[in-house]
C-alpha positions in Angstrom: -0.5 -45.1 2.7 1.1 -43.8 -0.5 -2.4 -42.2 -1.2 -2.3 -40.7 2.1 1.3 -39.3 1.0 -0.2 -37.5 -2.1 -2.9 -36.0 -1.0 -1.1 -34.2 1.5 1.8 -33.1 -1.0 -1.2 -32.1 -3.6 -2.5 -30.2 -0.6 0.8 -28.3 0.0 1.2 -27.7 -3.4 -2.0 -26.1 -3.8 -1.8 -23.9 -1.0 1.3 -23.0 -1.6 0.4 -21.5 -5.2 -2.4 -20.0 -3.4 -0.3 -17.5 -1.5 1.8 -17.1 -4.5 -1.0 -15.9 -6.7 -1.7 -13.8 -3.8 1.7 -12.2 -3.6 1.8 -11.7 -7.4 -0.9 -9.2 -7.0 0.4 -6.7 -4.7 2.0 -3.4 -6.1 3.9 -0.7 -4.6 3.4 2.9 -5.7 5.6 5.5 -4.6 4.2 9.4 -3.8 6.8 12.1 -3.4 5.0 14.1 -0.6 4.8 18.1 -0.5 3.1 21.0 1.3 3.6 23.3 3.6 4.5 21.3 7.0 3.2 18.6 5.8 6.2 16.5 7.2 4.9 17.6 10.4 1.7 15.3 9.8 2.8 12.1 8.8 0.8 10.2 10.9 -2.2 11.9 9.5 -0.9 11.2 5.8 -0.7 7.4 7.1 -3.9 7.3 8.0 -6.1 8.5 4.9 -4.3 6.2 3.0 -4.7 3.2 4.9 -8.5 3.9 4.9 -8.5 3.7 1.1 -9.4 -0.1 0.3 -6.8 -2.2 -0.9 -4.2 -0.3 0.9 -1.9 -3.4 2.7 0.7 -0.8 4.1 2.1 2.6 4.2 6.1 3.2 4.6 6.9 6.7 5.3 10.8 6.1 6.3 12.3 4.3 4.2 12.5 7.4 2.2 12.1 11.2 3.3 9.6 12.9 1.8 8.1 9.9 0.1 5.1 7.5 1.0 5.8 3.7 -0.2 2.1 2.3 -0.4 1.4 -1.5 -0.9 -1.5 -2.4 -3.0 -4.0 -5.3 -3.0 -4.5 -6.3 -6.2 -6.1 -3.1 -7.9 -8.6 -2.1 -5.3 -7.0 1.6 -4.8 -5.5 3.7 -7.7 -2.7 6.1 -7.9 -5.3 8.6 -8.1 -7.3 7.7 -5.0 -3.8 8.0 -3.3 -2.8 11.6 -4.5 -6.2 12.6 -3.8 -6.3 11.1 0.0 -2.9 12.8 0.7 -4.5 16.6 -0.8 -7.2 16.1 1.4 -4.8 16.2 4.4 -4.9 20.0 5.6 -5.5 22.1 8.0 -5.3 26.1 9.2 -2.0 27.1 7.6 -0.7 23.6 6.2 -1.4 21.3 3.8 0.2 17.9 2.0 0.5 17.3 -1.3 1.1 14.1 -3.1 2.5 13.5 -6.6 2.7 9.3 -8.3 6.5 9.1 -8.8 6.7 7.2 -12.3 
Protein backbone atom coordinates (compact mmCIF):
# COMPACT_ATOMS: atom_id res chain seq x y z
CA UNK A 1 0.00 0.00 0.00
CA UNK A 2 2.63 2.59 1.01
CA UNK A 3 4.19 1.83 -2.55
CA UNK A 4 0.92 2.54 -4.02
CA UNK A 5 0.99 5.96 -1.91
CA UNK A 6 4.38 7.01 -3.62
CA UNK A 7 3.96 6.43 -6.87
CA UNK A 8 1.01 8.43 -7.10
CA UNK A 9 2.64 11.46 -5.05
CA UNK A 10 5.92 10.93 -7.57
CA UNK A 11 3.24 11.06 -10.27
CA UNK A 12 1.75 14.41 -8.99
CA UNK A 13 4.96 15.78 -8.50
CA UNK A 14 6.10 15.10 -11.85
CA UNK A 15 3.34 16.45 -13.59
CA UNK A 16 3.03 19.15 -11.64
CA UNK A 17 6.74 20.40 -12.61
CA UNK A 18 5.70 19.60 -16.07
CA UNK A 19 3.17 22.49 -16.36
CA UNK A 20 5.55 24.65 -14.45
CA UNK A 21 8.31 24.25 -16.90
CA UNK A 22 5.71 24.95 -19.35
CA UNK A 23 4.54 28.17 -17.76
CA UNK A 24 8.18 29.31 -17.29
CA UNK A 25 8.42 29.57 -20.99
CA UNK A 26 5.83 31.88 -22.01
CA UNK A 27 6.58 35.70 -22.60
CA UNK A 28 4.62 38.59 -23.13
CA UNK A 29 5.68 41.34 -25.51
CA UNK A 30 3.94 44.49 -25.67
CA UNK A 31 3.46 46.55 -29.30
CA UNK A 32 2.34 50.09 -29.12
CA UNK A 33 0.06 50.09 -32.27
CA UNK A 34 -0.11 53.05 -34.94
CA UNK A 35 -1.52 54.03 -38.35
CA UNK A 36 -3.95 55.65 -39.87
CA UNK A 37 -7.44 54.00 -38.54
CA UNK A 38 -5.84 51.38 -37.65
CA UNK A 39 -7.88 51.27 -34.34
CA UNK A 40 -10.70 50.78 -36.53
CA UNK A 41 -9.20 47.11 -37.39
CA UNK A 42 -8.42 45.52 -34.39
CA UNK A 43 -9.92 42.38 -35.12
CA UNK A 44 -7.78 42.21 -38.18
CA UNK A 45 -4.51 43.15 -36.12
CA UNK A 46 -5.72 40.08 -33.80
CA UNK A 47 -5.79 37.93 -36.33
CA UNK A 48 -2.24 38.08 -38.18
CA UNK A 49 -0.83 37.71 -35.07
CA UNK A 50 -2.52 34.76 -33.76
CA UNK A 51 -1.54 33.07 -37.15
CA UNK A 52 2.16 33.62 -36.33
CA UNK A 53 3.33 30.22 -34.47
CA UNK A 54 3.88 30.42 -30.98
CA UNK A 55 1.35 33.07 -30.46
CA UNK A 56 -0.85 31.69 -27.18
CA UNK A 57 -2.99 35.09 -27.07
CA UNK A 58 -3.54 38.51 -28.12
CA UNK A 59 -4.96 41.34 -25.55
CA UNK A 60 -5.92 44.44 -27.25
CA UNK A 61 -7.96 46.10 -24.12
CA UNK A 62 -6.19 45.97 -21.43
CA UNK A 63 -4.40 48.88 -22.93
CA UNK A 64 -5.49 51.40 -25.76
CA UNK A 65 -3.46 51.41 -28.48
CA UNK A 66 -1.31 48.55 -27.45
CA UNK A 67 -1.33 44.73 -28.39
CA UNK A 68 -0.29 42.38 -25.28
CA UNK A 69 0.90 39.13 -27.14
CA UNK A 70 1.69 35.86 -25.14
CA UNK A 71 4.47 33.77 -26.42
CA UNK A 72 5.19 30.01 -26.47
CA UNK A 73 8.47 29.59 -25.67
CA UNK A 74 10.42 31.38 -28.60
CA UNK A 75 8.53 30.25 -31.57
CA UNK A 76 7.52 33.89 -32.76
CA UNK A 77 9.91 36.97 -32.43
CA UNK A 78 9.25 40.60 -31.75
CA UNK A 79 10.13 41.03 -35.26
CA UNK A 80 7.63 38.60 -36.75
CA UNK A 81 5.08 40.52 -34.61
CA UNK A 82 5.88 44.20 -35.87
CA UNK A 83 6.08 42.81 -39.27
CA UNK A 84 2.44 40.88 -39.06
CA UNK A 85 0.86 44.13 -37.71
CA UNK A 86 2.53 46.38 -40.95
CA UNK A 87 1.14 43.94 -43.15
CA UNK A 88 -2.36 44.92 -41.92
CA UNK A 89 -3.56 47.66 -44.57
CA UNK A 90 -5.82 48.48 -46.79
CA UNK A 91 -7.14 51.51 -49.35
CA UNK A 92 -6.49 54.53 -47.16
CA UNK A 93 -5.34 52.86 -43.80
CA UNK A 94 -2.75 51.08 -42.37
CA UNK A 95 -1.39 49.69 -38.75
CA UNK A 96 1.71 50.03 -37.57
CA UNK A 97 3.49 48.20 -34.78
CA UNK A 98 6.46 49.21 -32.64
CA UNK A 99 8.19 46.43 -29.56
CA UNK A 100 7.73 48.62 -26.49
CA UNK A 101 11.09 47.95 -24.52
Amino acid sequence: MNRLRIGFVCMALVTGCGSWVEAATERTVMLMLGGQYCDLYLGNVESALKKIAGVKAVDLKSMKGHAVVTLEGDKATTKQLAEAVNGVKGEGWHCSAQVMK
